[in-house]
Backbone bond lengths (Angstrom), bond angles and torsions (degrees), N, CA, C in turn:
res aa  C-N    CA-C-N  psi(-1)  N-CA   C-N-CA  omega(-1)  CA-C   N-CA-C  phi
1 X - - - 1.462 - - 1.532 112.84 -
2 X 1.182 112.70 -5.17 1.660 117.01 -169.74 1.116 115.97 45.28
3 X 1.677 113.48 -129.76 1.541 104.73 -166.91 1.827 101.25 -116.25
4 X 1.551 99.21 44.25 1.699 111.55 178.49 1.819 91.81 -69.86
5 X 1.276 114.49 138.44 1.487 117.47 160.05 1.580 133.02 -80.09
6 X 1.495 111.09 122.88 1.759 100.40 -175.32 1.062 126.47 -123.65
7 X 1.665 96.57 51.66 1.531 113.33 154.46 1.487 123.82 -142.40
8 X 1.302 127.48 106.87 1.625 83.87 170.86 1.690 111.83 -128.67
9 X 0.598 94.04 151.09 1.940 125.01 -156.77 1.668 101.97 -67.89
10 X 1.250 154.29 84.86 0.989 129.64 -155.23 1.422 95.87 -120.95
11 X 1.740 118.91 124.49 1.451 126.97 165.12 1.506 110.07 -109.89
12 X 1.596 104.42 140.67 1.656 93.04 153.99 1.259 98.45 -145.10
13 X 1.575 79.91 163.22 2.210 87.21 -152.15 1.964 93.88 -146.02
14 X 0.742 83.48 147.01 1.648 108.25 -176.57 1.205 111.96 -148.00
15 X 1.794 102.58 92.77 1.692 110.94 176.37 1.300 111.62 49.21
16 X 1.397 97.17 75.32 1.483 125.42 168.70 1.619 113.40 -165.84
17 X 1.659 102.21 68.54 1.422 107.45 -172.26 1.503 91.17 -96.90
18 X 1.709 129.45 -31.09 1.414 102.86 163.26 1.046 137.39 -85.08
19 X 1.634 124.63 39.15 1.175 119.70 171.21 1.996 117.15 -134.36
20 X 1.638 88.36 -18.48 1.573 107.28 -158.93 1.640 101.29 -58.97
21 X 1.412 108.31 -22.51 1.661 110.63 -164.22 1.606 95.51 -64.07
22 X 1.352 126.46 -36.88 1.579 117.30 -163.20 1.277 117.00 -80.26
23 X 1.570 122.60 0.38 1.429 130.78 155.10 1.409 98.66 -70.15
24 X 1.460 121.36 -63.62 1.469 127.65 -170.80 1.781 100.84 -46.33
25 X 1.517 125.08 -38.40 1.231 112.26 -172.18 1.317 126.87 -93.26
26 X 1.476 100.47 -7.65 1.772 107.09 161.93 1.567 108.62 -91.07
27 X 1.437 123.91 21.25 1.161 119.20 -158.64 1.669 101.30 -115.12
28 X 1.829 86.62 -25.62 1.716 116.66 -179.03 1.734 88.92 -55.64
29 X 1.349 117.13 -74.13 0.855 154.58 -159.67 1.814 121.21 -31.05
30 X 1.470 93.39 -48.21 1.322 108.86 -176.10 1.791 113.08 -41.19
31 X 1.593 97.04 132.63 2.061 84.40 164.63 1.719 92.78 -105.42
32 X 1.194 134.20 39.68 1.368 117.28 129.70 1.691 111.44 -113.33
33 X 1.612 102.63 140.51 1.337 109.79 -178.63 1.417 128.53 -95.30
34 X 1.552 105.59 -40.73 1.344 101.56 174.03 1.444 145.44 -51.77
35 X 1.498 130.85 68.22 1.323 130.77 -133.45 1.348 96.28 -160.60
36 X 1.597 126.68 161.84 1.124 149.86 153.77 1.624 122.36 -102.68
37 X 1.038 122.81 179.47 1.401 126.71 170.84 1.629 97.54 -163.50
38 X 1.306 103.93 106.75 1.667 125.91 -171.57 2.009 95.92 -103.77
39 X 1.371 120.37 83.12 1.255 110.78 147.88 1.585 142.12 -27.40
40 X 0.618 140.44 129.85 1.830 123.13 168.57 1.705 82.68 -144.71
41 X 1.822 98.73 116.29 1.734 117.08 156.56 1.779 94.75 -108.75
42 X 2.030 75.23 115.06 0.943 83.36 145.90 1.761 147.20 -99.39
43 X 1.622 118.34 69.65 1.093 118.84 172.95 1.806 109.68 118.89
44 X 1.618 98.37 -8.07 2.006 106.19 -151.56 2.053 76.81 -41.55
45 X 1.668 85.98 159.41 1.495 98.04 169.06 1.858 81.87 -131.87
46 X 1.238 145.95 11.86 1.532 126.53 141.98 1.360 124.00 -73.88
47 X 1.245 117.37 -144.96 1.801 105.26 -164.63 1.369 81.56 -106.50
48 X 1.124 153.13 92.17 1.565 156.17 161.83 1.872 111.21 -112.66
49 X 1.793 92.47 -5.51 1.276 83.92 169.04 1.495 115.93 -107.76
50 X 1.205 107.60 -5.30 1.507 122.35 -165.86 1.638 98.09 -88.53
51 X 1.277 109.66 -51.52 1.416 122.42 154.40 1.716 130.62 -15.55
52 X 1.105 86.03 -55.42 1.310 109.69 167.35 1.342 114.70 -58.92
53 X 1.050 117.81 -98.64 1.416 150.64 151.75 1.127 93.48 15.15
54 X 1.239 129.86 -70.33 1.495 136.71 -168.04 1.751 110.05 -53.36
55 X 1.398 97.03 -46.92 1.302 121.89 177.17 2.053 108.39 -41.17
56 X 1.210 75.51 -73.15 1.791 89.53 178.44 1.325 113.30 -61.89
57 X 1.267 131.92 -22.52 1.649 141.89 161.06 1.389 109.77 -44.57
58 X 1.317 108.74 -64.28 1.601 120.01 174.59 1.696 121.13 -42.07
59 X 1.255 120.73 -30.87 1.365 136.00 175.50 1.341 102.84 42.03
60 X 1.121 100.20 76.02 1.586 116.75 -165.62 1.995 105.54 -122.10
61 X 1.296 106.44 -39.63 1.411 101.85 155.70 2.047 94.59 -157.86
62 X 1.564 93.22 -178.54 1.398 107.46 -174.23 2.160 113.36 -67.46
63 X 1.087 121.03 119.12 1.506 137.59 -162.96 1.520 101.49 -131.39
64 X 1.142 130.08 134.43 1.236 148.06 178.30 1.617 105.23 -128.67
65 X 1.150 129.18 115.99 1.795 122.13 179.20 1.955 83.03 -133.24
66 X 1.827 85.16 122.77 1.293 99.58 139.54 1.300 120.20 -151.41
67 X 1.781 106.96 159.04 1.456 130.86 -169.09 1.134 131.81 -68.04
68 X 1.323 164.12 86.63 1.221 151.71 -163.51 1.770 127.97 -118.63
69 X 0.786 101.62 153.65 2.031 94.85 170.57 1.145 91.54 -66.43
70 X 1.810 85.05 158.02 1.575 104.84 172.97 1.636 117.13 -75.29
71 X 1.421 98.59 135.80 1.155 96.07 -172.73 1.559 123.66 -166.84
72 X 1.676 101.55 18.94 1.233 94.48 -177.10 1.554 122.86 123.76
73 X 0.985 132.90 111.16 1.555 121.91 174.28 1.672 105.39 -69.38
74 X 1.203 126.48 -33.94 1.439 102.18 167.88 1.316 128.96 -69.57
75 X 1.340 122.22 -19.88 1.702 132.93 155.92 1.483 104.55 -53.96
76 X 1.468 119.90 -33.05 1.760 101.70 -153.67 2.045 83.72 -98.68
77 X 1.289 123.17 -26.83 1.021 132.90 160.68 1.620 122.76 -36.48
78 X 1.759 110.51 -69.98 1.580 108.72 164.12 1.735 112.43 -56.77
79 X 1.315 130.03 -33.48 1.069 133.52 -158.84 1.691 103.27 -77.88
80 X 1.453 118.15 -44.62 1.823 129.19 149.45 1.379 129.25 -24.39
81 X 1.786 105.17 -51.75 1.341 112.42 -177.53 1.545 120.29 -71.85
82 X 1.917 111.75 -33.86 1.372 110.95 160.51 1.144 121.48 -53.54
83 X 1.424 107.11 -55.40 2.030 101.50 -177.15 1.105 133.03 -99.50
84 X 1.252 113.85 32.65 1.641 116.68 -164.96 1.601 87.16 -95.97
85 X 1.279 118.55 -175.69 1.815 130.49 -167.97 1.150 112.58 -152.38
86 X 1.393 128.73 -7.41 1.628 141.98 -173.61 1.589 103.17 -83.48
87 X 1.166 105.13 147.61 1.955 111.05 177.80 1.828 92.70 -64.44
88 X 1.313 104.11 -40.27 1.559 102.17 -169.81 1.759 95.19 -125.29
89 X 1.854 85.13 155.47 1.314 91.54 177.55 1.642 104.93 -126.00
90 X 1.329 126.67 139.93 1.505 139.48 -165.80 1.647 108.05 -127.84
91 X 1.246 122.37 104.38 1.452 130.48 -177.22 1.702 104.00 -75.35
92 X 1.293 111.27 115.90 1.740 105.39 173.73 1.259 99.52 -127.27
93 X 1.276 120.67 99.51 1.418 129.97 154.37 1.141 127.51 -14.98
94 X 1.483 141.31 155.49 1.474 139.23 -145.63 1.470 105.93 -119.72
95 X 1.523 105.36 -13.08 1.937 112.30 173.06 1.770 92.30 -111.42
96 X 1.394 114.30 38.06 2.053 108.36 -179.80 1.004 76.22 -127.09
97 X 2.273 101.59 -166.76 1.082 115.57 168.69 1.285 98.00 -164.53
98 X 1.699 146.37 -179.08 1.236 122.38 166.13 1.478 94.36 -125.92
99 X 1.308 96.45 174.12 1.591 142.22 175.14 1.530 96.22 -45.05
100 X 1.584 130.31 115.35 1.573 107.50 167.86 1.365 121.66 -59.06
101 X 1.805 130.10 5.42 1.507 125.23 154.47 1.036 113.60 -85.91
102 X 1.023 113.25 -15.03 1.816 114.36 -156.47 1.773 117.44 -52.68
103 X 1.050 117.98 -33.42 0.984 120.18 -177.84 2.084 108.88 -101.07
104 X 1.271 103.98 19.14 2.121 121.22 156.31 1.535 79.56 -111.99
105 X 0.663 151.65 -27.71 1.511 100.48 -158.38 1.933 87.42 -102.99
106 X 0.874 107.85 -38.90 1.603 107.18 174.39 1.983 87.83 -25.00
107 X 1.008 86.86 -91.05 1.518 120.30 -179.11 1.856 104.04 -7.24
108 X 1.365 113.77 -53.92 1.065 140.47 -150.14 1.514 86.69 -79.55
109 X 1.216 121.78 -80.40 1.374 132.87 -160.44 1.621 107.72 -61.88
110 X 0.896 116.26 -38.58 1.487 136.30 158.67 1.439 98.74 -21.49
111 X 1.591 102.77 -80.54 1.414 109.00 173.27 1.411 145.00 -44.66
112 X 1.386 100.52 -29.97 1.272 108.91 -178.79 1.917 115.02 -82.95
113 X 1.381 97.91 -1.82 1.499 92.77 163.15 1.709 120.12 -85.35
114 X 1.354 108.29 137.49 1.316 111.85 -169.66 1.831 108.39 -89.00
115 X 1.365 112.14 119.79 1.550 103.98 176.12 1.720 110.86 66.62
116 X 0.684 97.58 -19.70 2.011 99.47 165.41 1.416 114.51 63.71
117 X 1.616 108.99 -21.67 1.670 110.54 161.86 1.450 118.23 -34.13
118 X 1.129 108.35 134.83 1.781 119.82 176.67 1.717 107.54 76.35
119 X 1.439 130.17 14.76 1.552 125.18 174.82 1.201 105.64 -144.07
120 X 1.521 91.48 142.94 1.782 101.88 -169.72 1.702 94.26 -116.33
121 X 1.643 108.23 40.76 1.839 102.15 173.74 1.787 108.58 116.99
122 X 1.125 76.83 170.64 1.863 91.62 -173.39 1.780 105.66 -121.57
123 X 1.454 106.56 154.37 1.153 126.87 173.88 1.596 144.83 -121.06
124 X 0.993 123.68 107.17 1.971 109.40 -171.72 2.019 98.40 -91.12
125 X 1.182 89.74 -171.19 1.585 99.50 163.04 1.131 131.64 -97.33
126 X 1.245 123.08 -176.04 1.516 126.09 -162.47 1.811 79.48 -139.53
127 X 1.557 79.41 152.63 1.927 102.98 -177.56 1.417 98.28 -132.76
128 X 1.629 117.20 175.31 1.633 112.00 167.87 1.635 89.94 -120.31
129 X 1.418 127.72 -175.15 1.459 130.85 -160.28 1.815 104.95 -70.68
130 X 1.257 118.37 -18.02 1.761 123.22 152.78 1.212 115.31 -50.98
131 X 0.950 121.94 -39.73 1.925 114.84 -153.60 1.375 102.06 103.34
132 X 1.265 133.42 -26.00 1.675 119.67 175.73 1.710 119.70 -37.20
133 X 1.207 117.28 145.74 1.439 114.13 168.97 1.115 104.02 -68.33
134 X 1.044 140.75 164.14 1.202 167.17 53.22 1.797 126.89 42.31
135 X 1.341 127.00 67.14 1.827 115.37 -142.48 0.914 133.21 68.85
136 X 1.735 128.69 -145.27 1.623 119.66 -155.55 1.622 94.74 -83.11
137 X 1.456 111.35 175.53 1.558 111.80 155.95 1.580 112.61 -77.35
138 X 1.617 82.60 161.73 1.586 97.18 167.54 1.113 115.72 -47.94
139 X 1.278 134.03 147.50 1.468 134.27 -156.13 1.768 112.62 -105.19
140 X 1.434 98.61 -19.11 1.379 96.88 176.88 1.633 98.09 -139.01
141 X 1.342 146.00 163.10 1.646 129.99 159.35 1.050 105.85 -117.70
142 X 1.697 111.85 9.87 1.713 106.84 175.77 1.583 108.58 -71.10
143 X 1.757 124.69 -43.88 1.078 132.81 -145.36 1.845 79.49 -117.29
144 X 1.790 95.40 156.63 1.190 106.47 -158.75 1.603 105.07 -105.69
145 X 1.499 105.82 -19.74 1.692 119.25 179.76 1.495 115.24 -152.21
146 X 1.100 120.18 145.81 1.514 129.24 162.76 1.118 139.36 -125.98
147 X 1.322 121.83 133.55 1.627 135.53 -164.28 1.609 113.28 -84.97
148 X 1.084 111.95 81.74 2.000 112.06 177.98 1.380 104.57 -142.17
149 X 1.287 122.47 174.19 1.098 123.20 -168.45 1.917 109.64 -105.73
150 X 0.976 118.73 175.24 1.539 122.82 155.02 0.862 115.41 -25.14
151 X 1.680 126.26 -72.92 1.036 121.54 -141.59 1.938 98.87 -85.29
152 X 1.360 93.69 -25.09 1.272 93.38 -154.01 1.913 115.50 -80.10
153 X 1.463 100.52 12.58 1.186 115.16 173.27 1.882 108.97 -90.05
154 X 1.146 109.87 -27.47 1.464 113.54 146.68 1.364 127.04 -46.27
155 X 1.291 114.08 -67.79 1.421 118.75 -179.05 1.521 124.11 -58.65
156 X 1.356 103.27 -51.45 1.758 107.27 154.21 1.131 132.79 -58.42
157 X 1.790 117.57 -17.40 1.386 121.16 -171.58 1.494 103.88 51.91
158 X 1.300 128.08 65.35 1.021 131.14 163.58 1.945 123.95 -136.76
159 X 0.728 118.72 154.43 1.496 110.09 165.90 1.720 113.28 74.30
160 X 1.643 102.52 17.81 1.448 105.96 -161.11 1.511 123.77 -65.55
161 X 1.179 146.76 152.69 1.418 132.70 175.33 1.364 105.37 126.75
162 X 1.159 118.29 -179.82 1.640 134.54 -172.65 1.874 92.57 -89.66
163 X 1.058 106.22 129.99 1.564 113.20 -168.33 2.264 97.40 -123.11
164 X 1.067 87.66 170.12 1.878 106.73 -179.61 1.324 115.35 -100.82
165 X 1.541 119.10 42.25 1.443 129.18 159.21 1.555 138.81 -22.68
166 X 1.206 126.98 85.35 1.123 140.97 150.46 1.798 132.34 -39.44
167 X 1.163 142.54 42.81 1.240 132.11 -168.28 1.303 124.80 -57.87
168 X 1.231 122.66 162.30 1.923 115.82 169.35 1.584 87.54 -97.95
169 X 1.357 89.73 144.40 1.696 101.53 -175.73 1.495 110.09 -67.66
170 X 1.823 114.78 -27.12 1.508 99.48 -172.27 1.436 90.62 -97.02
171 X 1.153 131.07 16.59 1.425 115.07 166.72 1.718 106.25 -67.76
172 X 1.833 92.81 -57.34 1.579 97.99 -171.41 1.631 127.76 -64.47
173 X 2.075 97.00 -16.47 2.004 97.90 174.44 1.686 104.46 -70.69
174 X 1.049 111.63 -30.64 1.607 112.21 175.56 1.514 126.11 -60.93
175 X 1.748 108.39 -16.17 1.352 106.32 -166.25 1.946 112.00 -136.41
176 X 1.867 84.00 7.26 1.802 78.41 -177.30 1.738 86.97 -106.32
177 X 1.389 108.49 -165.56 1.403 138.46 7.89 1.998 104.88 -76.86
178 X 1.360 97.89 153.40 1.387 94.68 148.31 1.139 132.99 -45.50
179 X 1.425 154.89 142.63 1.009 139.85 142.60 1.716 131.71 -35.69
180 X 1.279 128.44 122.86 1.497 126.13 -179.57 1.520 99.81 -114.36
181 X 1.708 91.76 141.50 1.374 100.65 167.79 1.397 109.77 -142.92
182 X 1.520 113.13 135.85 1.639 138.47 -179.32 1.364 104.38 -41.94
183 X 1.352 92.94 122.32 1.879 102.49 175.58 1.500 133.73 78.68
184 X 2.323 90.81 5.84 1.375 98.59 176.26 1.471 104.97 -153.86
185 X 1.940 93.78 131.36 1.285 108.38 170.65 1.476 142.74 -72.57
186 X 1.025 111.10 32.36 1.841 112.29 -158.40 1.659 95.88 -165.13
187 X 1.029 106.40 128.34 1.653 121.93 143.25 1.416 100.48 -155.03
188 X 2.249 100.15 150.30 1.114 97.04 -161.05 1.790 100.72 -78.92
189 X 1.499 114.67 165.08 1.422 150.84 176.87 1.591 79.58 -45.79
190 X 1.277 115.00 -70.35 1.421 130.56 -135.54 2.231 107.82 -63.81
191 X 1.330 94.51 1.90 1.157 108.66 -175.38 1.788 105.13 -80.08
192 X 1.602 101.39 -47.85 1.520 90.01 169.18 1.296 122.88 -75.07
193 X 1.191 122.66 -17.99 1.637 129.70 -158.50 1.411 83.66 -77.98
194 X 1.241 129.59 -64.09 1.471 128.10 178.70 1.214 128.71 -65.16
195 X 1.054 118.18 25.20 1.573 127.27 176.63 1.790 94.16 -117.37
196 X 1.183 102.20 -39.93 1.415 107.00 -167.74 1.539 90.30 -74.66
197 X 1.299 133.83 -52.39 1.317 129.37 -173.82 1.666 104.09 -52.83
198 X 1.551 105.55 -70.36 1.567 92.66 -179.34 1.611 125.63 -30.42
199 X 1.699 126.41 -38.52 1.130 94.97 177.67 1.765 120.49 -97.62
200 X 1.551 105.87 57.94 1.116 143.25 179.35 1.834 110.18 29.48
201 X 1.694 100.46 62.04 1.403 124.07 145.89 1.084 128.60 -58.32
202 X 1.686 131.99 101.69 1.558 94.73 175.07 1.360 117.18 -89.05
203 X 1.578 83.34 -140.17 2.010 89.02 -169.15 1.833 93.25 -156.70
204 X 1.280 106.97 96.58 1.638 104.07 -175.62 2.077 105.99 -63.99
205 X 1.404 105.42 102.10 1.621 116.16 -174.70 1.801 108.73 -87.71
206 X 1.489 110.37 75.14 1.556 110.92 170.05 1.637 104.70 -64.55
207 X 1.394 100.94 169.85 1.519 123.05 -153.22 1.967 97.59 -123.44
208 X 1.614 85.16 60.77 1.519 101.57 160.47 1.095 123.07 -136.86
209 X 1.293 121.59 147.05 1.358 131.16 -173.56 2.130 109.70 -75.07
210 X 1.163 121.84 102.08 1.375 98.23 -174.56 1.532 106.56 -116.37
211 X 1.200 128.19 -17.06 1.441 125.91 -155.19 1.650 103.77 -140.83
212 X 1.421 97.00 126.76 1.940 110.96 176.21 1.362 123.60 -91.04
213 X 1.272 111.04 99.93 1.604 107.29 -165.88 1.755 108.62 -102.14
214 X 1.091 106.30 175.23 1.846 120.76 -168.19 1.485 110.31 -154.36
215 X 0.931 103.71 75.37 1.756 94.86 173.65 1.796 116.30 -70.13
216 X 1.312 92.40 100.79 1.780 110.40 -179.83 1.480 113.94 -57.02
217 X 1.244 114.93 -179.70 1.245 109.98 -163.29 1.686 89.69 -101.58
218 X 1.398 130.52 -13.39 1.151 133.36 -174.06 1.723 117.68 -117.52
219 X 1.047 106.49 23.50 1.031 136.06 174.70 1.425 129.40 -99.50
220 X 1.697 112.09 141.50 1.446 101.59 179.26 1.678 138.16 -72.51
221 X 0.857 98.50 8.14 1.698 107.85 161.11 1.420 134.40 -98.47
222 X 1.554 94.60 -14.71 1.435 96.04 174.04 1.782 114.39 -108.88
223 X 1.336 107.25 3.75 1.538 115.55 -177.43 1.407 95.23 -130.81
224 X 1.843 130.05 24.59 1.740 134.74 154.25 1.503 107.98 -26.08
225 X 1.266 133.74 -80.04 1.314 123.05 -166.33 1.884 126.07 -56.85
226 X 1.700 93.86 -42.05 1.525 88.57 176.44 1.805 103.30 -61.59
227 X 0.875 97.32 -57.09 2.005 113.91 -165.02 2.477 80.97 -36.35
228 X 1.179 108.34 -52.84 1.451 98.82 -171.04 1.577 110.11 -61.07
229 X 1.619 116.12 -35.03 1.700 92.62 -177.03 1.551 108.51 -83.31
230 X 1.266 100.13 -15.43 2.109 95.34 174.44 1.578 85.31 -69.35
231 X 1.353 155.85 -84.76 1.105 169.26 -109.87 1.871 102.79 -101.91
232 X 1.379 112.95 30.88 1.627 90.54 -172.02 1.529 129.98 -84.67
233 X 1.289 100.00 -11.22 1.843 105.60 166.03 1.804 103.28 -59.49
234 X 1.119 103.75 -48.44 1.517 107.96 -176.83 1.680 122.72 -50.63
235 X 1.467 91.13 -63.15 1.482 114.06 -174.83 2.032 107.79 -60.87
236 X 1.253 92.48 -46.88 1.432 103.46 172.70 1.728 118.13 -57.75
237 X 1.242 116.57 -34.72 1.364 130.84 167.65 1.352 119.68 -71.79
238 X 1.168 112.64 -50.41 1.956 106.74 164.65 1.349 107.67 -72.53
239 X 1.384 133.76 -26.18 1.723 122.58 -167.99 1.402 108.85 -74.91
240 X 2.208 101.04 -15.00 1.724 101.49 -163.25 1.806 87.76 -93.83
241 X 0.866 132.43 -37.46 1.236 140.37 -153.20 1.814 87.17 -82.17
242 X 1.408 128.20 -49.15 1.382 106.80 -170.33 1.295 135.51 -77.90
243 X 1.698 100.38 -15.43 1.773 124.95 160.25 1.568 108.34 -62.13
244 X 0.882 126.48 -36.85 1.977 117.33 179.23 1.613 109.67 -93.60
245 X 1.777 118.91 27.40 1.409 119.48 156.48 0.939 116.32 -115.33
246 X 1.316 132.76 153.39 1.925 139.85 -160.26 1.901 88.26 -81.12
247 X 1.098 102.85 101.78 1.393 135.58 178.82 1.443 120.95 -121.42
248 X 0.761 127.81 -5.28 1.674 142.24 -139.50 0.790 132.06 25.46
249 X 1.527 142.18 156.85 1.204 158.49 -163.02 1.487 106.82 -54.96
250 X 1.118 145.26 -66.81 1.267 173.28 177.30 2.037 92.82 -31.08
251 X 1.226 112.68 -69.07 1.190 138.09 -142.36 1.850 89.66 -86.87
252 X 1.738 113.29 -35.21 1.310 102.13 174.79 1.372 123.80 -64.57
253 X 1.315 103.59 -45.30 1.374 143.52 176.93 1.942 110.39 -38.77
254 X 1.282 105.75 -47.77 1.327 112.83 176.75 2.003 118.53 -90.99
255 X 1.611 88.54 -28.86 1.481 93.78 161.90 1.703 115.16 -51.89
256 X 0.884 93.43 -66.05 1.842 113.48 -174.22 1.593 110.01 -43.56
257 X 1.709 96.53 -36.41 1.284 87.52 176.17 1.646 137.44 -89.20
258 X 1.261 114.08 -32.32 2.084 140.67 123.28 1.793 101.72 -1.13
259 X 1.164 106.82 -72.39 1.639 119.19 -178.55 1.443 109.44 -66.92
260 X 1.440 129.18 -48.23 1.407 120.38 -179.21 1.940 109.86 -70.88
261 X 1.319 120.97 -9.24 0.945 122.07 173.17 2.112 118.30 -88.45
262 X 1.244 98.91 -30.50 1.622 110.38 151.86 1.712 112.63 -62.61
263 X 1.486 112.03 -64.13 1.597 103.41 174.58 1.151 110.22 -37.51
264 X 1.166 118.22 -86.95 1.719 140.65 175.57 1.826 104.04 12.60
265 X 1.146 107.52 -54.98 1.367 131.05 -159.76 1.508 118.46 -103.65
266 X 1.217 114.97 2.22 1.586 160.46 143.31 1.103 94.00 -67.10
267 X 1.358 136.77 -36.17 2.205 115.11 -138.59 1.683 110.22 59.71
268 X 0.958 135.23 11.74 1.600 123.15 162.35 1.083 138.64 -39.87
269 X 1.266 151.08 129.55 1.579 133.93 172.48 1.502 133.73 -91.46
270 X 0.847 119.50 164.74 1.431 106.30 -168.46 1.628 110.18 -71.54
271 X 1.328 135.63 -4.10 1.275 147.39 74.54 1.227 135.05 57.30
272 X 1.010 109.02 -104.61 1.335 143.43 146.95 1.361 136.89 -48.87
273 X 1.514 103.79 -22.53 1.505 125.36 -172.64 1.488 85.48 -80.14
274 X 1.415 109.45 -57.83 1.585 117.88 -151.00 1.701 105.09 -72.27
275 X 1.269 119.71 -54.95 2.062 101.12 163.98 1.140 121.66 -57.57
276 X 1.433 113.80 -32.69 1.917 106.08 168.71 1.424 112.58 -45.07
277 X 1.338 110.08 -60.81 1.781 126.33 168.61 1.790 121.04 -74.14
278 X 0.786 106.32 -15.78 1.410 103.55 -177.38 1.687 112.89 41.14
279 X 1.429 92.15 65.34 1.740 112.56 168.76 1.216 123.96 -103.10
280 X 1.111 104.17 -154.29 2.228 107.91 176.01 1.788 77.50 -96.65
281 X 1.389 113.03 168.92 1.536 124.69 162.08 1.744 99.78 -85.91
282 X 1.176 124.84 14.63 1.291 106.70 178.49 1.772 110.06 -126.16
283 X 1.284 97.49 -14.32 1.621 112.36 148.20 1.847 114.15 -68.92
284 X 0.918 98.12 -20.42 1.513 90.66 -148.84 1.953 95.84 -94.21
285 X 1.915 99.77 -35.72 1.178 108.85 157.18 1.650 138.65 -55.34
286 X 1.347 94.54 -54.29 1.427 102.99 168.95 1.606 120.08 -64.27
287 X 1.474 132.21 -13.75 1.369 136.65 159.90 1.402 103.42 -64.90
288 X 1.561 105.42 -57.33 1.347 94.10 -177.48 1.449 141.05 -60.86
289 X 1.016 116.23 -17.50 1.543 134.21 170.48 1.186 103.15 -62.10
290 X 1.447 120.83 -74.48 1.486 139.69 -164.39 1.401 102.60 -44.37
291 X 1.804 115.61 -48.81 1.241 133.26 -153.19 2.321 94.02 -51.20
292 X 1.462 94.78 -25.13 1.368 89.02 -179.45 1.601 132.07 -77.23
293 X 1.273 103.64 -23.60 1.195 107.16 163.23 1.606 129.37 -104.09
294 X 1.319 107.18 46.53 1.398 111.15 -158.87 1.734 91.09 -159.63
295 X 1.382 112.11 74.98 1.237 103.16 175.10 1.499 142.18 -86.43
296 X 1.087 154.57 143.36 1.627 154.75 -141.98 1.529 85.92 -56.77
297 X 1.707 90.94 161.06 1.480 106.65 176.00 1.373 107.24 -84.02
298 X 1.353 122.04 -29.37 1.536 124.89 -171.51 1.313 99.53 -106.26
299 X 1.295 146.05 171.46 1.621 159.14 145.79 1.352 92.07 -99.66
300 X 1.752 95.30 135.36 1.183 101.32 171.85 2.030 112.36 -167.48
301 X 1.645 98.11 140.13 1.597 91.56 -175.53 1.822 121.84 -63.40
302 X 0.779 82.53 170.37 2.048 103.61 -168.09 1.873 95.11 -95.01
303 X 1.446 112.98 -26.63 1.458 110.27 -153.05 1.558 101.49 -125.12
């Protein structure tokens, strides 16, 4: 492989110059070296570029920062997969940080797939600043990793939660761009991951802790529902696309109903629900009903 790189580190950050450095300093950190760290700002108007800057001054490892309009982490996302240079690409959020192994054992497990046919990448876990996992537990502690796909951690109800994804880069040129839509910043990630799963890619998920996450208060995980009714071409497009994968019954059923409670608050009709989704009208009805007694996990404004 010579001196090809097989990692690259991909952040995008939007006005988060006081936080972005502690990716950069678990990045110091790593005892694996071979790696990149591909910035994508999207748009920060705080010092997140200066931030940077400083960063890459130090010449301390390889940093790529580029600038873009605002437009979205799935824009700065398709825009990653063109220029990134790593065999694999690893998204680390700009309020996270990783594990100083995290990026050997990436490495490690990586390896241990033979011929790479049938996997679109490897996975560790996610912790919060405790040591807590991150979603369900490991499902077994006899076995050290498991071979399933995306989707199919749904269907098993297993492996649930925000996980430390590894992709092969030509897995993801084969399966992006995201979809973009006019006048909106957000569609979820999880739209490609599940496309790539459907054509039953896996993702070998070892049972290590590698990456420290923080869901901020200004951040997109902790403001999910508003970010979906500003975002509803988007949100509506992954919710239709993740109901027609063997997910189970159970799991559609409550999806549908999550989403009719975003419409709802739209003015949507039950109607309307059903070509957005492309359901039966009697699926689409029965969400909607339910959608009333089943209120969002977060509160959140319309305006």
């Amino acid at each position: 492989m010579g001196n090809k790189i097989k990692i690259t580190v991909f952040t995008p950050v939007y006005n988060r110059g006081y936080c972005v450095g502690n990716v950069y300093e678990s990045l110091l950190r790593q005892t694996f070296k071979n790696f990149e760290w591909l910035v994508i700002d999207d748009g920060s108007i705080d010092n997140t570029q200066e931030v940077i800057r400083n960063c890459i001054s130090e010449n301390k490892i390889r940093i790529r920062y580029i600038y873009q309009k605002n437009g979205g982490q799935h824009r700065a996302l398709n825009r990653a997969i063109q220029l990134a240079e790593g065999q694999l690409l690893m998204i680390v959020d700009s309020d996270d940080d990783l594990r100083e192994d995290a990026l050997q054992w990436i490495d490690h497990y990586e390896q241990t797939i033979h011929g790479k046919k049938g996997f679109a990448g490897v996975s560790g876990l996610r912790c919060n600043r405790d040591g807590a996992i991150i979603g369900t537990a490991w499902p077994d502690k006899r076995i050290s990793y498991m071979d399933i796909t995306n989707i199919e951690r749904y269907k098993k109800n297993i492996l649930l939660g925000d996980k430390a994804e590894a992709y092969y880069l030509n897995v993801l040129q084969r399966f992006y761009p995201i979809p973009e839509f006019e006048g909106e910043n957000d569609v979820e990630k999880g739209v490609l991951w599940n496309r790539i799963a459907n054509a039953g890619l896996k993702i070998r998920w070892f049972c290590q802790a590698i990456y420290n996450c923080e869901y901020l208060e200004d951040g997109m995980s902790t403001n999910i529902f508003a970010n979906y009714y500003k975002n509803f071409n988007g949100y509506s497009l992954y919710i239709r696309e993740f109901l027609k994968y063997d997910i189970g019954l159970l799991r559609k059923i409550k999806t549908a109903i999550v989403y009719c409670e975003t419409a709802r608050k739209r003015k949507y009709s039950v109607v309307q629900i059903k070509k957005y989704l492309d359901i039966p009208i009697y699926f689409a009805f029965a969400a909607y009903l339910f959608s009333f007694f089943s209120p969002l996990r977060f509160r959140f404004k319309t305006t």
